[in-house]
C-alpha positions in Angstrom: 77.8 33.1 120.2 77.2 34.3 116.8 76.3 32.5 113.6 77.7 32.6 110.7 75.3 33.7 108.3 77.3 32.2 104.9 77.2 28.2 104.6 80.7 26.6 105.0 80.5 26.3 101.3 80.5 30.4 100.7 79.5 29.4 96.8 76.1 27.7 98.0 73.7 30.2 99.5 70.6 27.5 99.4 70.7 28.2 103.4 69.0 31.1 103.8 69.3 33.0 107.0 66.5 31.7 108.6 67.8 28.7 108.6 64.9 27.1 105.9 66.4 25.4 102.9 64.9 26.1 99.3 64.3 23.9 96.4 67.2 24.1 93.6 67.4 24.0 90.1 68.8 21.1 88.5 72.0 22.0 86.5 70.2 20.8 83.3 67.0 23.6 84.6 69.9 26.2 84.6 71.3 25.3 81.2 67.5 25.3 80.0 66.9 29.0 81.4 70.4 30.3 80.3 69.8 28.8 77.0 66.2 30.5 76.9 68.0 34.3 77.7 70.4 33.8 74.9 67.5 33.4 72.3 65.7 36.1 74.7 68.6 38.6 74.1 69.6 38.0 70.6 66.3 38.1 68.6 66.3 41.9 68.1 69.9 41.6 66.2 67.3 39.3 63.7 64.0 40.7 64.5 64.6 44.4 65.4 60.7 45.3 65.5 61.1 42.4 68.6 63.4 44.8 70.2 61.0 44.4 73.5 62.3 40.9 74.3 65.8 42.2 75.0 64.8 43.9 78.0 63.1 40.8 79.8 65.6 38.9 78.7 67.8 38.3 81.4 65.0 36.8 83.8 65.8 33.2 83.1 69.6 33.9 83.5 68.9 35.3 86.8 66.6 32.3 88.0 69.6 29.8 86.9 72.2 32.3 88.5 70.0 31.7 91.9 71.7 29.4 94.5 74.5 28.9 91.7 78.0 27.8 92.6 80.5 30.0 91.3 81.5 27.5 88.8 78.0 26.9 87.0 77.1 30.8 87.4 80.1 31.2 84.9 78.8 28.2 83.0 75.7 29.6 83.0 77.0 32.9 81.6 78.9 31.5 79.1 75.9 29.5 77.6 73.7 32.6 77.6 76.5 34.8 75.7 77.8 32.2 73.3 73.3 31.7 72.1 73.3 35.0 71.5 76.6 35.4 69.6 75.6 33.0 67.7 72.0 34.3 66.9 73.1 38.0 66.3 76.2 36.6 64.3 75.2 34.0 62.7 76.6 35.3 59.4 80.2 34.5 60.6 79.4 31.5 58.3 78.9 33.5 55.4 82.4 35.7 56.2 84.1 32.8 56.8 82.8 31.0 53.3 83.4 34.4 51.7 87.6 34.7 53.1 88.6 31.3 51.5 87.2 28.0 50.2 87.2 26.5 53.4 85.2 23.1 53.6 81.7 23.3 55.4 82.9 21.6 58.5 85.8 23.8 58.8 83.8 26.9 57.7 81.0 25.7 60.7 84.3 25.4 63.9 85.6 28.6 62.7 82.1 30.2 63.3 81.2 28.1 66.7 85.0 29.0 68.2 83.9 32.7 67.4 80.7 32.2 69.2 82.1 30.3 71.8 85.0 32.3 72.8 82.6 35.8 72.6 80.3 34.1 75.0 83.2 33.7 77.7 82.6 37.5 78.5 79.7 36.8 79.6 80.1 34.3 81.7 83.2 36.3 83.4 80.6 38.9 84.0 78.3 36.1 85.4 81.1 34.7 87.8 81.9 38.4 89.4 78.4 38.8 89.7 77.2 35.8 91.7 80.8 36.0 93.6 79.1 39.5 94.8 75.6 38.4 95.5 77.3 36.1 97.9 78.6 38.3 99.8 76.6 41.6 99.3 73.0 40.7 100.2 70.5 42.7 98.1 72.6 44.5 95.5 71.9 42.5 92.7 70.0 45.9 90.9 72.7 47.0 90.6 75.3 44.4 90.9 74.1 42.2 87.9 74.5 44.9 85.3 77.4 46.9 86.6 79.2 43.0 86.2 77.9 42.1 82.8 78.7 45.9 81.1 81.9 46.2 82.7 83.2 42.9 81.8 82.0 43.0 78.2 83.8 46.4 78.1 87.4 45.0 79.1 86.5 41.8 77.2 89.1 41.4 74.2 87.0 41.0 70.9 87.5 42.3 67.6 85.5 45.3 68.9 82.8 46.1 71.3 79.1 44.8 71.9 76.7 47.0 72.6 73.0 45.1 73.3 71.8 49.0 72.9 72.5 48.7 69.2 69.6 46.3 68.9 67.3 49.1 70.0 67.7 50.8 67.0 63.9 50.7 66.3 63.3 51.9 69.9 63.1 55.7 69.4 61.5 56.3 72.8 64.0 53.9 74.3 67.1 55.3 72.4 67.0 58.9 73.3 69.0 58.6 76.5 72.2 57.2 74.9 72.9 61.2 73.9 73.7 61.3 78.1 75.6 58.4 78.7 76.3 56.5 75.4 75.1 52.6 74.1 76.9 51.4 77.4 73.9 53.2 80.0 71.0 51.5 77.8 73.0 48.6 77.6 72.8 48.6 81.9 69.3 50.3 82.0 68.0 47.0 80.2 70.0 44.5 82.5 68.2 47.0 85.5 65.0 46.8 84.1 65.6 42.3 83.9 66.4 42.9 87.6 63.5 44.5 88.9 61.1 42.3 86.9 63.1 39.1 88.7 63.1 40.8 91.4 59.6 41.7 91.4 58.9 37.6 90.3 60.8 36.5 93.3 59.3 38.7 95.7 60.9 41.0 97.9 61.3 41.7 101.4 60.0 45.1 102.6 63.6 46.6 102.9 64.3 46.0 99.6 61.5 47.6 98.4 63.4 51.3 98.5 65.6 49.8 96.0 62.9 48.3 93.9 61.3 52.0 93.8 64.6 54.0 93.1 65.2 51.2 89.9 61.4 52.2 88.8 62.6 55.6 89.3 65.4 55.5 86.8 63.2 53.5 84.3 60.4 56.1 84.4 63.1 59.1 84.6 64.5 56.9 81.2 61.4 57.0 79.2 60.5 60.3 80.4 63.4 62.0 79.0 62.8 59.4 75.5 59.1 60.6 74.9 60.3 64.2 75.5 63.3 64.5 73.7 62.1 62.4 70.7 59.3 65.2 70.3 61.3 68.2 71.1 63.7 66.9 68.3 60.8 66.3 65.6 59.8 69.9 66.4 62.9 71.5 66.2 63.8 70.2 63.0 61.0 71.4 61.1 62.3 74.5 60.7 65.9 73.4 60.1 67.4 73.6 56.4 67.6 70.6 53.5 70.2 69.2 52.4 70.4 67.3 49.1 72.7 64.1 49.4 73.0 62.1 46.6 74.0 58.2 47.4 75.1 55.9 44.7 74.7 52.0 46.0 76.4 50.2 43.1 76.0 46.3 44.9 79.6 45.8 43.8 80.5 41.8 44.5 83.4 41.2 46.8 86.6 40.5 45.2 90.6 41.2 46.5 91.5 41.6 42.8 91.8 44.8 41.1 88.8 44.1 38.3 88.7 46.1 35.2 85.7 48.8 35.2 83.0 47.0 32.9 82.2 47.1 29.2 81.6 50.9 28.3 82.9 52.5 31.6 86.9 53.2 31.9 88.7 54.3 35.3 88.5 58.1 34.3 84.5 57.9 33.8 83.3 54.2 36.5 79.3 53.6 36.4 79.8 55.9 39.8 80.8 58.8 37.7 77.9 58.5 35.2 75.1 57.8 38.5 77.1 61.1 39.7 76.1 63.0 36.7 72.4 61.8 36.7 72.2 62.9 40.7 73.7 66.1 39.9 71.5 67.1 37.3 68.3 66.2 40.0 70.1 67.9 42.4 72.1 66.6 44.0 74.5 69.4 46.3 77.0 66.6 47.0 77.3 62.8 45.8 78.9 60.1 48.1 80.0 56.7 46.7 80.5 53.8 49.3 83.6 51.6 50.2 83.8 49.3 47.3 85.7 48.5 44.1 89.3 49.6 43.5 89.2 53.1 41.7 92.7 54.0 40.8 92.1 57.7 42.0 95.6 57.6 43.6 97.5 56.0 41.1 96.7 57.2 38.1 96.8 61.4 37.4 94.4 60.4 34.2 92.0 59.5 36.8 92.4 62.8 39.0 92.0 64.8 35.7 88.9 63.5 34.5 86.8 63.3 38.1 88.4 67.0 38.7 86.8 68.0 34.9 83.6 66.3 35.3 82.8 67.3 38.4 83.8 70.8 38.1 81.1 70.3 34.7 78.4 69.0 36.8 78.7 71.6 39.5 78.4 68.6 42.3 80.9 67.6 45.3 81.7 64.5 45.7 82.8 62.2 48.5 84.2 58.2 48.2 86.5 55.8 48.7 89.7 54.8 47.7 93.1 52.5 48.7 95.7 54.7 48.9 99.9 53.8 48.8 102.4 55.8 49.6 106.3 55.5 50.0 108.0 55.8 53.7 111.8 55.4 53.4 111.6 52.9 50.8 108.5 51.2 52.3 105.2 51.0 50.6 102.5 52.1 53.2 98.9 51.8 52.4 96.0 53.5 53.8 91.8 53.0 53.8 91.2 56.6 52.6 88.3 58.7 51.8 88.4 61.6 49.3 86.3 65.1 48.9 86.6 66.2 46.0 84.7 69.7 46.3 82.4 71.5 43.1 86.2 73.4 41.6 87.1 69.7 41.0 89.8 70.6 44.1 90.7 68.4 46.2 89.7 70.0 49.7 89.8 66.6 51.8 91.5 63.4 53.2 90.8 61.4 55.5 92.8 57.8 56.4 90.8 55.1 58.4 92.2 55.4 61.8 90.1 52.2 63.5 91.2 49.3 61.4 89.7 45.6 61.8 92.1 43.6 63.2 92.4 40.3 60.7 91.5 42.2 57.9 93.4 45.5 58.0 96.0 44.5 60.2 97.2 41.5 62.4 97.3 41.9 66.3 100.5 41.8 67.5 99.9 39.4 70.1 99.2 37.3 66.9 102.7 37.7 65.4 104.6 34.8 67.8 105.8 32.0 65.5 103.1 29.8 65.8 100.0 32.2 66.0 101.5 33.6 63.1 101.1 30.9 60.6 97.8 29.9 62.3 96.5 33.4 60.9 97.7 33.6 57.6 96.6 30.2 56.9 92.7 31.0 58.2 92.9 34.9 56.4 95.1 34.1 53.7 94.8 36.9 51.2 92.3 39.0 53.1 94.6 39.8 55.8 96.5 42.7 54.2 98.3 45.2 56.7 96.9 48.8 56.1 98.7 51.9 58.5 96.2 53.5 60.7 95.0 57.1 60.1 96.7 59.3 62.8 93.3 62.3 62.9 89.7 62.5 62.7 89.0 64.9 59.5 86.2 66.9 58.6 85.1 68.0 54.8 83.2 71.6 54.4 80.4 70.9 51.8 78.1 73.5 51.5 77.9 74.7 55.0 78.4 71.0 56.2 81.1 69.9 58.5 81.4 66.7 57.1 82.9 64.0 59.7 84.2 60.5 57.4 84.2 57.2 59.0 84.8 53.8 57.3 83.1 50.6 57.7 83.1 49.2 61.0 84.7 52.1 62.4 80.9 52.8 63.5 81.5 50.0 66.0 84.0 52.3 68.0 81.5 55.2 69.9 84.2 56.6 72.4 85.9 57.3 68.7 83.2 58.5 66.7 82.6 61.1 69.7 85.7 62.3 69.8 85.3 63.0 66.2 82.1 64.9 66.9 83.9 66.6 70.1 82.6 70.0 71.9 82.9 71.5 69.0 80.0 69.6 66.6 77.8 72.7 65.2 76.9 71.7 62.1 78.8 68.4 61.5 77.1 65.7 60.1 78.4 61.7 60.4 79.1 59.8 57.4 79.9 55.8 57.0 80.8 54.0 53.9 80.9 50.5 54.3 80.9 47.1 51.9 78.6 44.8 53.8 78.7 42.1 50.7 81.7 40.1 52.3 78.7 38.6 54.7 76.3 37.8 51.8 72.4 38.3 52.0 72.4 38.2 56.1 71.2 40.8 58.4 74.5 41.9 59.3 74.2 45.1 56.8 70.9 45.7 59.2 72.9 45.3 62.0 75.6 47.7 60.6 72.8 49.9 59.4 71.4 50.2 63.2 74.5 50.6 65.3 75.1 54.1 62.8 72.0 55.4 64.0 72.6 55.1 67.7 76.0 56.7 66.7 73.8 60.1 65.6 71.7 59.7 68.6 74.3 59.7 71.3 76.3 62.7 69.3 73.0 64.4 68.4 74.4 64.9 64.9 72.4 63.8 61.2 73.8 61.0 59.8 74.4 59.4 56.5 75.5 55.9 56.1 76.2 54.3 52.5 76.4 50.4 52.5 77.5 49.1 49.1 75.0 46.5 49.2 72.8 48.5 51.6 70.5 49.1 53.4 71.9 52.5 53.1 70.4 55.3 55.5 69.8 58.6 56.3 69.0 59.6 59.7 68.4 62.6 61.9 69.9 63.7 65.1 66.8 61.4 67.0 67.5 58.4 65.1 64.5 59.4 62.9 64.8 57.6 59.4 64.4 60.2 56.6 65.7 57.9 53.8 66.6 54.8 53.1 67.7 52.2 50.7 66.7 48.4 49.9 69.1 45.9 50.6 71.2 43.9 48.2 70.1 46.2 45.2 71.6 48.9 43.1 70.1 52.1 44.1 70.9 55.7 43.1 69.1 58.5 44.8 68.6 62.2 46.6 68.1 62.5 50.2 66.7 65.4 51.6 69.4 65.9 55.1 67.4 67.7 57.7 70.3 70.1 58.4 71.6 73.4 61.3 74.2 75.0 61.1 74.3 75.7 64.6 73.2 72.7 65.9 75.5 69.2 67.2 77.0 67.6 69.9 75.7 66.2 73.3 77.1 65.5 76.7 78.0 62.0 75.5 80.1 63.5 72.7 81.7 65.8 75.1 82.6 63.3 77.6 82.3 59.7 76.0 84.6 58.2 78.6 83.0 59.8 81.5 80.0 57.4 82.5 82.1 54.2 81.5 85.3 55.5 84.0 82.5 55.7 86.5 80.9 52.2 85.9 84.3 50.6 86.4 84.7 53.1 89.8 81.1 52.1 90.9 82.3 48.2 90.3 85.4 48.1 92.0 83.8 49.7 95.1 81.4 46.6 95.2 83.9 44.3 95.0 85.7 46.4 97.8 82.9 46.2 99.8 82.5 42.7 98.7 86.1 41.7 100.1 85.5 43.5 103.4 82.1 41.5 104.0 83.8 38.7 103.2 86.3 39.1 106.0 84.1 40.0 108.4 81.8 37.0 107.9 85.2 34.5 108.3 85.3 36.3 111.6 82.1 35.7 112.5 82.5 32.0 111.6 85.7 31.7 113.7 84.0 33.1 116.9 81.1 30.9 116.4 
């Protein structure tokens, strides 16, 4: 006769298959070491120097995901990811406060429903996961991360999580994302939290092949980190300079359309005059961030003078503007960035393409009757529809294929790769944000580091120009070469490490390539999942 080697209760695998019985955390235990991951996982979004506790960070989920039902593993899950939404976001409260004079207590549910209903993905990702370590004995290495990633990836937020992006600091660490993007450091830390557990546990002897081949791929990982990072610090010694000069005016959020203040019109903005100082230290091209309402569209006065003063100065320039135009009788507005070249010509445009959804525009799942009102009520007058940008654009300043993102658009990587393409020799990644609608928080930080893993998985310099800052300018490694203080007005020349013939990576060639194969690799578990499944209920009938 054969035994069944899955307890009646296929959820409960406390029966191992020698027939001994082992001692079971108490659901409070579970909640404790779920909680402790959360905190574990979200510190480097505060702390980035602790990036280190990120990748040991998902041992205590996995001892409360041991001998889970399916039921508390997703619990589990979703307590984990809603700690550290709330750790790495916990300026939500700030946004909130900043959209509309909401009272505290309604400011504080907003924040915690946010949290909350971000954490849910993880605890899907929890749920397949045990439901496969049920009935797939000893895949778990790969099983556990394949689960979390791929569920976060189909998860519907406002955009993407990458735990990668909190590795920013982690040079060494970082290097690999040019081959497979934030989403394979994202798994390589959830491996890495595996074999440690693993390793904690103790494993049987067959299971050490799978322990070594996980080592394997760490080692291969770090390898390919140290070499890379030093390859690219060599390299770029003999590579050109650029001189980019940032203005960081710190403006205050407002939706109004302020007056420019006392001795500055809209023809000559404080911008203009930083843009003549910069220019006469050097500056090759000036970039102003997303910020205050210029009137460069709607006013010729205000085309005439920045085409006359900058043709004076002899500088390009590059910023931001909102931009309206008519479509059969239909104001459309755009997020748009302008490049205004040394002629005072206008040589580029580019229209935000990735809009936030809330912000720039509102879901359309969120247009039924009810949901409808719902939104308007919560975003009020920040929620004002802007048309999507239909192409990436590039600007030519001197010799520099410049590629133009806005704001949060850096939070998109299969995008900003596209943008970069096969074709990337000599472009170079700009971002202009206005971090100021989430106060003095860590979120422009946060901002700050998921632009540098952008450069690294395109292998492209990049500049990114927070209003408020921290403002940064990176090289194709990740390597800082300057930055800005935070929540200060700032005005200076940075000296772009720069190749004409350099750019791209496999990543920006192929950014959909290793996350079509992550989903493949997934569904064939839970294939082969189903199909052990069946067999076992046979096994249970006969016996």
């Amino acid at each position: 006769m054969l035994r069944s080697v899955i307890p009646s209760n296929a959820a409960d695998d406390s029966v191992l298959r020698d027939g001994s019985r082992v001692r079971t955390e108490s659901l409070l235990q579970k909640i404790a070491l779920a909680l402790l991951s959360g905190v574990l996982v979200g510190i480097p979004w505060l702390s980035p120097e602790l990036y280190a506790t990120a990748w040991f960070g998902w041992v205590p989920l996995l001892f409360a995901l041991r001998h889970a039902s399916l039921r508390v593993a997703f619990f589990c899950g979703w307590v984990t990811g809603t700690v550290c939404f709330a750790i790495a976001s916990y300026w939500m409260l700030d946004f909130v406060a900043n959209l509309d004079t909401f009272s505290a207590p309604l400011t504080t549910l907003l924040s915690i429903s946010f949290w909350v209903y971000a954490g849910l993905s993880l605890g899907f990702g929890c749920l397949v996961f045990r439901w496969l370590t049920v009935r797939l004995e000893g895949w778990e290495l790969v099983g556990f991360p394949l689960s979390l990633v791929s569920l976060m990836a189909v998860y519907p937020l406002l955009f993407q999580t990458h735990f990668a992006e909190a590795q920013a600091s982690f040079l060494s660490g970082l290097q690999g994302v040019d081959l497979v993007g934030a989403k394979g450091l994202d798994l390589l830390m959830m491996l890495f939290s595996v074999l440690v557990y693993r390793l904690l546990v103790g494993s049987r002897r067959r299971a050490m092949r799978g322990n070594m081949a996980a080592l394997g791929v760490v080692v291969a990982w770090f390898a390919y980190g140290v070499f890379s990072l030093a390859s690219w610090d060599s390299r770029m010694q003999d590579w050109e300079l650029r001189r980019i000069g940032l203005v960081q005016p710190n403006d205050q959020v407002t939706l109004d359309v302020l007056e420019p203040p006392s001795g500055f019109s809209r023809e000559e903005p404080e911008e203009m005059a930083a843009t003549r100082r910069l220019a006469r230290a050097g500056a090759q091209v000036v970039i102003w961030p997303e910020a205050r309402y210029k009137g460069y569209f709607d006013n010729f006065s205000v085309r005439q003078a920045y085409a006359k003063i900058l043709k004076q100065s002899g500088v390009a320039l590059i910023f931001h503007d909102a931009e309206q135009r008519w479509q059969d009788g239909q104001p459309i507005n755009f997020n748009s960035v302008i490049h205004i070249d040394q002629e005072g010509q206008e040589s580029g445009l580019y229209r935000k393409m990735q809009r936030m959804p809330f912000g720039e525009y509102r879901p359309e799942s969120f247009s039924m009757p009810g949901l409808n009102g719902l939104t308007t009520y919560l975003f009020g007058e920040f929620l004002r529809p802007l048309a999507a940008g239909t192409r990436h654009a590039e600007f030519a300043v001197d010799g520099m294929r410049v590629v133009p993102k806005v704001c949060y658009e850096t939070a998109f990587p299969s995008d900003v790769a596209q943008a970069i393409g096969s074709d990337a020799a000599g472009k170079v990644l700009l971002f202009i944000s206005q971090d100021n609608w989430f106060g003095e928080t860590t979120q422009p930080f946060q901002h700050r580091a998921m632009s540098v893993v952008r450069a690294v998985e395109n292998r492209v310099p990049m500049i990114h120009l927070i209003n408020n800052g921290p403002s940064v300018v990176t090289a194709p490694n990740g390597r800082t070469l300057s930055s800005t203080q935070a929540f200060s007005r700032a005005e200076v020349i940075a000296d772009l490490s720069f190749s004409p013939t350099s750019g791209g990576s496999l990543y920006s060639r192929y950014p959909h390539a290793f996350e079509r194969l992550m989903f493949v690799a997934l569904a064939l578990l839970c294939l082969a999942g189903l199909v052990s499944g069946r067999r076992r209920r046979r096994a249970a009938a006969v016996d």
